[in-house]
C-alpha positions as CSV (number, residue, x, y, z in Angstrom):
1,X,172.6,80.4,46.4
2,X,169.3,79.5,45.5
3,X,165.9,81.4,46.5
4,X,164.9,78.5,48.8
5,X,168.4,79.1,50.7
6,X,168.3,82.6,50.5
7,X,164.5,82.2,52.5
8,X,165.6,79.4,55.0
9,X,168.9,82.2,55.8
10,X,166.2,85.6,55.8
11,X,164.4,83.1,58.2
12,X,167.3,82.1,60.2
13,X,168.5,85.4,61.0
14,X,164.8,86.8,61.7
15,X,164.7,84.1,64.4
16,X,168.0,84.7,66.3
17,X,167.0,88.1,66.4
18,X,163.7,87.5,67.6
19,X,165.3,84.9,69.8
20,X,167.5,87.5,71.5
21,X,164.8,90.1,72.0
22,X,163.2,86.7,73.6
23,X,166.0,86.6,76.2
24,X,165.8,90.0,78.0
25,X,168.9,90.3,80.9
26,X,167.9,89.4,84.6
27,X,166.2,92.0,86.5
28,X,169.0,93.0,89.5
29,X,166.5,95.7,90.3
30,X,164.1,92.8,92.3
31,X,163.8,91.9,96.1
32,X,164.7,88.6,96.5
33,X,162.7,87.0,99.3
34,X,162.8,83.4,100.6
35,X,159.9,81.2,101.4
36,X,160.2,81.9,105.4
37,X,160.7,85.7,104.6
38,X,157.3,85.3,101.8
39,X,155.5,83.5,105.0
40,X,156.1,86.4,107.5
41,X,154.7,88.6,104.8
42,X,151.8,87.1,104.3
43,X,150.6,86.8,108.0
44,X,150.8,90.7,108.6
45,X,149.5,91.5,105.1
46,X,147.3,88.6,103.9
47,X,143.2,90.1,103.7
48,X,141.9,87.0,104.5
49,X,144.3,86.5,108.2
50,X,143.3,90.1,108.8
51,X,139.8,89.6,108.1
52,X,139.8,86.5,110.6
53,X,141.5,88.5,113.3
54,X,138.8,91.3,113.4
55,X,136.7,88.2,113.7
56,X,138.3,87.1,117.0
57,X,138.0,91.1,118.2
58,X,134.4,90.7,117.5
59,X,133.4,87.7,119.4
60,X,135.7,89.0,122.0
61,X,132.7,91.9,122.4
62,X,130.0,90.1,121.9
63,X,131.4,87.9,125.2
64,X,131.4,91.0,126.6
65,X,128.1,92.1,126.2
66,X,126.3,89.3,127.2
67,X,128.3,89.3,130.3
68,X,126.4,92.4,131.0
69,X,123.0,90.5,131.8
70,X,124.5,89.7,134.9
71,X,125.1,93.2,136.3
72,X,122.2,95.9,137.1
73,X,119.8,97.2,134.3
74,X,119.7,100.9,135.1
75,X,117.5,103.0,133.4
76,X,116.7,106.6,133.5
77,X,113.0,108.1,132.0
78,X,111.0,111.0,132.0
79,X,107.3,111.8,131.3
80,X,104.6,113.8,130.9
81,X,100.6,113.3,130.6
82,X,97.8,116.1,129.9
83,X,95.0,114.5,130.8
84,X,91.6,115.2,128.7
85,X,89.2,114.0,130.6
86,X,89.8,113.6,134.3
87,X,88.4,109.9,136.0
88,X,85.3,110.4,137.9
89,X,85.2,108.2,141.1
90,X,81.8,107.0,142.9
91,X,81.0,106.2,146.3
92,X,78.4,103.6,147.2
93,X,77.1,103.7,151.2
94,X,75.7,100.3,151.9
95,X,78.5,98.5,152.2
96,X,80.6,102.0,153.9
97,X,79.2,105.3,154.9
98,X,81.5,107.5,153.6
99,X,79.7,110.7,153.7
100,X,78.8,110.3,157.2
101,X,82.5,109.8,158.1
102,X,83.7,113.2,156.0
103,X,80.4,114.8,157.6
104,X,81.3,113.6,161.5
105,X,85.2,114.7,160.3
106,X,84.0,118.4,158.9
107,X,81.8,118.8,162.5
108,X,85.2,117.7,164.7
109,X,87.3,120.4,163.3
110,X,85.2,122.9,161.7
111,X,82.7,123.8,164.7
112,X,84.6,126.3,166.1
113,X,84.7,128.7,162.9
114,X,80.7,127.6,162.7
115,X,80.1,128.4,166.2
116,X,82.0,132.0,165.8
117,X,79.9,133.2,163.1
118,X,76.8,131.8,164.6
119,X,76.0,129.2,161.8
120,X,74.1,126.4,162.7
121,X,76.6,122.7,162.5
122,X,74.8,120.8,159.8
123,X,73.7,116.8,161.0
124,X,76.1,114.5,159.2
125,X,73.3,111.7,159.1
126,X,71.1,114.2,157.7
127,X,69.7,113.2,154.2
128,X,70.4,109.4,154.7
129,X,68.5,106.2,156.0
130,X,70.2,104.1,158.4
131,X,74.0,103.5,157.5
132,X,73.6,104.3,154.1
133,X,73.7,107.1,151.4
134,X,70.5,108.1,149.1
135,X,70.6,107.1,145.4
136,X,70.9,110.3,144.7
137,X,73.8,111.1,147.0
138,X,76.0,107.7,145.2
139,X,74.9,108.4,141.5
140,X,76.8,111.4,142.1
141,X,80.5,111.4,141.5
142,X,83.4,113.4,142.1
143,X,86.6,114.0,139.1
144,X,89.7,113.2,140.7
145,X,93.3,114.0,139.3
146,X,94.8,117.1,138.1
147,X,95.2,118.1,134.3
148,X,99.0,117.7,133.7
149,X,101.2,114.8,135.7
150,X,104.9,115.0,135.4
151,X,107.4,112.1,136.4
152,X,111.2,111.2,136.1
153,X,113.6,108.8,138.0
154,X,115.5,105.7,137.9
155,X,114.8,102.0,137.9
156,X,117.0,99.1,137.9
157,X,117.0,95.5,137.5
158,X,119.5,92.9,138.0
159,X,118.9,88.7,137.8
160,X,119.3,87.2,141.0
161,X,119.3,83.0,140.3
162,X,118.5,82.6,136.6
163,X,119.8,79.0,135.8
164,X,119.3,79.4,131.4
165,X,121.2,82.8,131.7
166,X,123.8,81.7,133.0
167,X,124.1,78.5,130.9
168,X,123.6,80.3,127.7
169,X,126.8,83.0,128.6
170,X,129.0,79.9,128.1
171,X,128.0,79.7,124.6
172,X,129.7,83.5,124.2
173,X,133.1,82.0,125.5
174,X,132.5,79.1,122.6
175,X,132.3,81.5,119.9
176,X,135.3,83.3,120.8
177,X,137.2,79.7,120.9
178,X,135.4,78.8,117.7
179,X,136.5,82.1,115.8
180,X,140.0,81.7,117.2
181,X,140.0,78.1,115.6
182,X,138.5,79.6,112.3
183,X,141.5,82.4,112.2
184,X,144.1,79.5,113.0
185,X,142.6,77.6,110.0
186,X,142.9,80.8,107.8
187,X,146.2,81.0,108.8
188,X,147.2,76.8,107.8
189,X,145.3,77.9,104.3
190,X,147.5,81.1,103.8
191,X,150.7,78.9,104.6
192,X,149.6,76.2,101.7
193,X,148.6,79.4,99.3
194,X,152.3,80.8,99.7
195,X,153.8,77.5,99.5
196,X,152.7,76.3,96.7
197,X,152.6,80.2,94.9
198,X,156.6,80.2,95.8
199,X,156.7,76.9,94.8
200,X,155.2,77.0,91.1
201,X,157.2,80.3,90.9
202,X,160.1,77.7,90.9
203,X,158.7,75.6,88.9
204,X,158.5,78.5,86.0
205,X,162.2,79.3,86.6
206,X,163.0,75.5,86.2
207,X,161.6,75.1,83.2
208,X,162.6,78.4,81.7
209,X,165.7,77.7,82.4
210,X,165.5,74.2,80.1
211,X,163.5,76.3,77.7
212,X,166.4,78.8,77.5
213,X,168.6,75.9,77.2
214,X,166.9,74.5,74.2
215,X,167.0,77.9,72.7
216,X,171.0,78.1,72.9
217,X,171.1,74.1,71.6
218,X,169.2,75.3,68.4
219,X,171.1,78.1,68.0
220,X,174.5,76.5,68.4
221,X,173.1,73.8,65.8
222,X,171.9,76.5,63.5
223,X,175.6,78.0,63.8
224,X,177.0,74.6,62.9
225,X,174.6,73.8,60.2
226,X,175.1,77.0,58.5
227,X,179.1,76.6,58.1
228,X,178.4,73.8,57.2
229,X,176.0,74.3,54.3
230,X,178.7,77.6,53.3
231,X,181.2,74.8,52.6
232,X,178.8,72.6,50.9
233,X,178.9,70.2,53.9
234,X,175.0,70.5,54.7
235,X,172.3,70.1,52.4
236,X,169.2,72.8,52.4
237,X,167.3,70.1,54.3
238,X,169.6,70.6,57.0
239,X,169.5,74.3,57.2
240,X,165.6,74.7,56.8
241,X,165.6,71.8,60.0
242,X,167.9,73.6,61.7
243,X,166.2,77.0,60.9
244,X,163.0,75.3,62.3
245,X,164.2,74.1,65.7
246,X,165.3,77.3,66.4
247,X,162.1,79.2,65.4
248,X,160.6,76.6,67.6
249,X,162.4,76.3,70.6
250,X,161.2,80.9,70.9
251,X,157.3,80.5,71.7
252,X,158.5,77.9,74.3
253,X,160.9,80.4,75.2
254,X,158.1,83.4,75.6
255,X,155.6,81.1,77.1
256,X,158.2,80.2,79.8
257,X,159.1,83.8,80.5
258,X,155.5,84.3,80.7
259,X,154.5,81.6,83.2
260,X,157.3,82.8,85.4
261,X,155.6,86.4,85.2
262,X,152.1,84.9,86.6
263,X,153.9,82.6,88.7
264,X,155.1,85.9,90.1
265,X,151.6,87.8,90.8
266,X,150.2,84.9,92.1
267,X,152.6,85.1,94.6
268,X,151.9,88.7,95.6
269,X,148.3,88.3,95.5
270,X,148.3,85.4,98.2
271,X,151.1,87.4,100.3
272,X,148.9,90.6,100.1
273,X,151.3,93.2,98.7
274,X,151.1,95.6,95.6
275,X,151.0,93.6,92.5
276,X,153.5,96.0,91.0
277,X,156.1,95.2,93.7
278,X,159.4,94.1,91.9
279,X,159.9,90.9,94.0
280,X,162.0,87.2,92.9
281,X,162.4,84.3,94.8
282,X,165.6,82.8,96.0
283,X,166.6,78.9,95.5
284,X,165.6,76.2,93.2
285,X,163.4,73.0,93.4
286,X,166.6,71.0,94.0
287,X,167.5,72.5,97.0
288,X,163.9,71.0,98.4
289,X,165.0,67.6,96.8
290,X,166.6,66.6,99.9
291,X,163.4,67.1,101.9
292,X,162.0,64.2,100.0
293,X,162.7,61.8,102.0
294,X,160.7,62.8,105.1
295,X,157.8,61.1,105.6
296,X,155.0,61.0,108.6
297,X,154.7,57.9,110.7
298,X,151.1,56.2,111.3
299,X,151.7,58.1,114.8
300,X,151.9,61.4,113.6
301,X,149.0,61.6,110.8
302,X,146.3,62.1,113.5
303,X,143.4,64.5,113.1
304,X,143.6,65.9,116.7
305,X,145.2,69.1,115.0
306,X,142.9,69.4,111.9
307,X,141.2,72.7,112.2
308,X,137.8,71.5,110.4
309,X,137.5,69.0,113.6
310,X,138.4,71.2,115.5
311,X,135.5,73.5,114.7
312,X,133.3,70.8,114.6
313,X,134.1,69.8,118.1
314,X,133.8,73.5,119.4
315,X,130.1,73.3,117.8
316,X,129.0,70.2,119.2
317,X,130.1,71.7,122.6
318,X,128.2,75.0,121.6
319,X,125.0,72.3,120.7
320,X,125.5,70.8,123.9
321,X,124.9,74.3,125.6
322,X,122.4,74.8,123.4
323,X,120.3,71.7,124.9
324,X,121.1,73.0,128.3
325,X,120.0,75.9,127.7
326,X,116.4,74.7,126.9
327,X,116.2,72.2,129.4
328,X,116.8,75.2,132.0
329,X,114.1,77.2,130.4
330,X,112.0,75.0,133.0
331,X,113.8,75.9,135.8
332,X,112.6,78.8,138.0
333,X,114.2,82.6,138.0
334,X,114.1,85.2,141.0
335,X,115.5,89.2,140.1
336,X,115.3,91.9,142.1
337,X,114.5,95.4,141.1
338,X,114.2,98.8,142.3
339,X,112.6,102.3,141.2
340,X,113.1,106.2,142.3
341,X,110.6,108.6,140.8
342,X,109.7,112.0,141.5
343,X,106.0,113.0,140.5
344,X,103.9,116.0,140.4
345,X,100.7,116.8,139.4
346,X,99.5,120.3,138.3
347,X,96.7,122.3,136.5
348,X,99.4,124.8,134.6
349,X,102.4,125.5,133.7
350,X,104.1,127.7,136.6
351,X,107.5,125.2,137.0
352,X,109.0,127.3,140.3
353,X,105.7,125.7,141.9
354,X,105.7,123.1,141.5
355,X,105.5,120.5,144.3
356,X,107.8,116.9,143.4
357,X,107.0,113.9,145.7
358,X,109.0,110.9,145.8
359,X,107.9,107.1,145.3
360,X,110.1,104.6,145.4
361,X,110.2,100.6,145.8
362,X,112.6,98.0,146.0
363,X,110.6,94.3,145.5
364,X,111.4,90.7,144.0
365,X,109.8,89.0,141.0
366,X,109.8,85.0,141.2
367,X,109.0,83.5,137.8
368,X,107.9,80.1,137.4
369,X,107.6,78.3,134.0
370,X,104.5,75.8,133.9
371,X,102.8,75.6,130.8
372,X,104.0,77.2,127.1
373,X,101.9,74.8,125.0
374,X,105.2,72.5,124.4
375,X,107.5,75.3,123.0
376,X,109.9,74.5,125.6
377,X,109.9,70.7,124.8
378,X,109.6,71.2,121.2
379,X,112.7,73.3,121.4
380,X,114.9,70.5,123.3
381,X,114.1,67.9,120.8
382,X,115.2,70.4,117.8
383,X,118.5,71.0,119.8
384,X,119.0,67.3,120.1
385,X,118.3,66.8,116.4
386,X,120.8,69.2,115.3
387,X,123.5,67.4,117.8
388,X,122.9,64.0,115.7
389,X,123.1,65.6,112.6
390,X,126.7,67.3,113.8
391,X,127.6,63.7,114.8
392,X,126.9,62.4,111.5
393,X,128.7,65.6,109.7
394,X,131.9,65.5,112.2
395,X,132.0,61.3,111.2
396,X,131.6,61.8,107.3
397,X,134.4,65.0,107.6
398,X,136.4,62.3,109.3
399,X,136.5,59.8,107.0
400,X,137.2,62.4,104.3
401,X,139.7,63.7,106.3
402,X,141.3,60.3,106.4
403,X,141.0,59.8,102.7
404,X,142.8,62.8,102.0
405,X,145.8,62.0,104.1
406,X,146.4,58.5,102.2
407,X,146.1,60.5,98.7
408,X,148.5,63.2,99.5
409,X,150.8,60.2,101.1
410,X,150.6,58.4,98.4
411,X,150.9,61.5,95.9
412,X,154.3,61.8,97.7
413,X,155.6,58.7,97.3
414,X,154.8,58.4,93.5
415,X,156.2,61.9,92.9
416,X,159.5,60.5,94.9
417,X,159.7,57.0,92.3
418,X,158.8,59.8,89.8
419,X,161.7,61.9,90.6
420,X,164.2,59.1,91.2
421,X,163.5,57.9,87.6
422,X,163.1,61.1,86.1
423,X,166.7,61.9,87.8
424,X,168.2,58.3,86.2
425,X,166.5,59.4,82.3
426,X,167.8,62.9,83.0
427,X,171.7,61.2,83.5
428,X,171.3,58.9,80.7
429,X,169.4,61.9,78.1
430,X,172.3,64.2,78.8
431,X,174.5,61.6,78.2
432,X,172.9,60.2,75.2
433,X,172.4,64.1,74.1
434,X,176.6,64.4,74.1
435,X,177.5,61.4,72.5
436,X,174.6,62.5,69.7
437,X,176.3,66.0,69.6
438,X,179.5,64.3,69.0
439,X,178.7,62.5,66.5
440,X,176.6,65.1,64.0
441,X,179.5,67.2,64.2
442,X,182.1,64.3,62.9
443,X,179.2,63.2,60.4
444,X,177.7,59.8,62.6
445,X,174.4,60.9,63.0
446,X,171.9,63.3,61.8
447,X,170.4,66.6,62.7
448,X,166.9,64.5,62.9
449,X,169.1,62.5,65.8
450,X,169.9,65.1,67.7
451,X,166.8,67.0,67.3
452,X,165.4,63.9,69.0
453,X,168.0,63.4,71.6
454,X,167.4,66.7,72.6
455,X,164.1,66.6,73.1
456,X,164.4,63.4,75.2
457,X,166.7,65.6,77.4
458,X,164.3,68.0,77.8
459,X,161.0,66.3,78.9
460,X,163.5,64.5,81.5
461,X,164.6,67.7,82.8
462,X,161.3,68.7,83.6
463,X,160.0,65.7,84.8
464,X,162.7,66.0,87.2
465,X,161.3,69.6,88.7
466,X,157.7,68.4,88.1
467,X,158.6,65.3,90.6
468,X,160.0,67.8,93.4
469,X,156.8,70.3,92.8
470,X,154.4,67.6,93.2
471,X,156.0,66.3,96.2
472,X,156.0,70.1,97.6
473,X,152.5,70.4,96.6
474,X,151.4,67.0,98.5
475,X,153.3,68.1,101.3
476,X,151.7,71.6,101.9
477,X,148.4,69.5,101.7
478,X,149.2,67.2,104.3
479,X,150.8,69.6,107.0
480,X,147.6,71.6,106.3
481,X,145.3,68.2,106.7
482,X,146.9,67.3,109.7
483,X,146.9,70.7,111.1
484,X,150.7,71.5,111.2
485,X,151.4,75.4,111.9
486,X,154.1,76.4,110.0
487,X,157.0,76.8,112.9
488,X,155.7,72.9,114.1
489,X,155.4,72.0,109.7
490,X,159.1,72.4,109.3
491,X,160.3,70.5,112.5
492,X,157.7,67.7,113.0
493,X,158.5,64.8,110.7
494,X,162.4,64.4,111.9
495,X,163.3,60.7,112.1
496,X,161.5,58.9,109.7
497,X,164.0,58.9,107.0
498,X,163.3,56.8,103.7
């Protein structure tokens, strides 16, 4: 044997070992889950549908608490002021006699103590001219007040007719609609996540399983071609080509095993479970073949389920409010209100003393808008600006919308032609692949032939899964463009068979 053969055979033997190390046994260990089962998972444990859920709680309390305009404002407060300096009030006696009036009031009830102690009663109009006080008498002021003033009590407030108010509470029942939309919407993008995550993890199987294929091919060949070159029947060309497929056919091999690996965490990300879960998928692409020939009629590829127009539609309602809203700001508002305080006034500190008087008042407050310098106005043109520039975003999403459909439509229907041919080439490679086969071993053709053969077996084989995955992909896209849930997704499109 010569040192070339003697490398090509070190070589041979280093890749079937390294082949075999290359093909580790299944994994019995793994939960199997289906696509409905990987579905269910993800709605419970996906972070983006829980995140959109808390959402939904949230507007659901912010309802709530504007809700509460409506009722009574009650508030309860307490004070205390230590006056400084106490207010000093002045009497003037032109206009009102004052001092006469106190004098003629002192006489009435304090001329019996006078008269018992023999005091002369003092002339109230003494000291003054006519009906008036001296200037000396009104430049004269008296400190009124006491040095510390305690209060506490309870005042409440509660609109009566307040037109904006009760406009604007409609806009909290909007938000709650909108963010029930936006959690739907996460939930139609979770479904197409999982879908197409299961779906490339079935994809990866596919064409591991042709890679694994090709692996076994080679190293049958290799088999053949090194009896053969023991009896002199195969040159060293032969051996080093066969030698070579195989060494080939392992990165593929590896690459494969890889790709189902990612395929794999991928699918746990989108789910929201522990990457380190030991999970596999059940099926194969070509038990969804049979789903490709269910299309949509022109009936059923509306948008009135498209959660994006939805949303928009919920806004331009919100908008709509929103000019309401400012228009009302004209509009006149009544509330009523009511206080209870307990006062007292004092010079120190001696609580037990103290003397608390009530005051209390119920009363009505009218408000009537007439002049803000144009804010109000200002502020119903900017809400009517921002409704035409929703009508010109919810026309453009529209027609994008619309665009979409006919490329994931017609996606579908070249990944069907697709797989029809690829499924014809597949028939005709295997066939041509055996007949090859057939003849190498009897001498009729070369290794160069079925190296060739082979290789038009595989890409046929994989254009066959690649036809069913992009028809799976297209799909997803649709039932999420047209705003399919998942329960409606599988059921809708039932009697247009192709």
């Amino acid at each position: 044997m010569s040192i070339i053969t003697g490398l090509l055979a070190v070589a041979a033997v280093c890749a079937i070992d390294t082949a075999f190390t290359a093909a580790p046994a299944a994994d019995t260990s793994a939960t199997v889950i289906s696509l409905e089962k990987a579905i269910e998972i993800a709605l419970s444990e996906n972070v983006a549908v829980k995140v959109a859920d808390r959402e939904i709680e949230r507007a659901q309390y912010a309802r709530r608490g504007s809700y509460a305009s409506l009722f009574p404002q009650i508030d309860a407060s307490g004070s205390f002021q230590r006056t400084i300096e106490k207010q000093v009030m002045y009497m003037d006696g032109d206009s009102f006699d004052f001092g006469s009036m106190i004098g003629e009031t002192l006489v009435t009830y304090l001329a019996p103590l006078y008269g018992l102690h023999g005091i002369s009663i003092p002339d109230p109009g003494a000291g003054s001219t006519g009906g008036g006080s001296s200037s000396s008498a009104s430049d004269e002021g008296f400190a009124v007040g006491r040095w510390n003033t305690w209060s506490t009590g309870v005042s409440a407030m509660m609109p009566l007719v307040n037109v904006q108010l009760w406009e604007s509470l409609k806009i909290s029942g909007q938000d709650v609609e909108l963010a029930v939309e936006k959690a739907r919407n996460s939930r139609l993008e979770m479904v197409t996540q999982v879908k197409q995550a299961y779906y490339s993890v079935l994809l990866a199987k596919e064409a591991n399983s042709v890679y694994r294929g090709v692996y076994d091919n080679a190293l049958a060949n290799f088999n053949r071609v090194q009896m053969r070159y023991d009896v002199r029947k195969a040159s060293d060309l032969e051996l080093a080509r066969a030698a070579t497929t195989l060494a080939n056919a392992i990165p593929n091999l590896y690459d494969s095993d890889n790709a189902i690996i990612l395929a794999l965490w991928q699918l746990k990300a989108v789910m929201g479970i522990d990457l380190d879960e030991n999970i596999d998928v059940e099926g194969t692409l070509d038990d969804y073949a049979e789903t490709m020939g269910i299309l949509y009629g022109d009936d059923e590829l509306g948008l009135d389920r498209n959660s994006v127009m939805r949303q928009l539609a919920i806004q331009a309602e919100e908008l709509a409010t929103a000019v309401r809203v400012q228009e009302f700001a004209c509009l006149p508002s009544l509330a009523v209100s009511f206080t209870y305080n307990y006062m007292a006034m004092t010079n120190d500190f001696k609580f037990s003393e103290y003397k608390w008087t009530p005051y209390s008042y119920v009363g009505l407050s009218l408000n009537i808008p007439i002049f803000a310098g144009g804010k109000r106005a200002s502020n119903i043109k900017a809400a009517r600006l921002q409704q035409g520039e929703l009508d010109l975003q919810r026309a453009n999403t529209e027609r994008q919308l619309r665009i979409a459909i006919r490329q994931y439509l017609g996606t579908m229907e070249t990944a069907m032609k697709s797989y029809d041919a690829a499924v014809k080439a597949a028939e005709a490679a295997q066939k041509a692949y055996d007949i090859t086969q057939q003849s190498y071993e009897i001498g009729g053709a070369t290794l160069t032939d079925l190296n060739d053969a082979q290789l038009a077996l595989v890409q046929s084989k994989l254009a066959v899964s690649q036809g069913v995955f992009n028809f799976l992909t297209a799909k997803s896209n649709l039932e999420q463009t047209l705003g399919l849930d998942y329960e409606a997704a599988e059921s809708y499109p039932s009697d247009n068979q192709q």
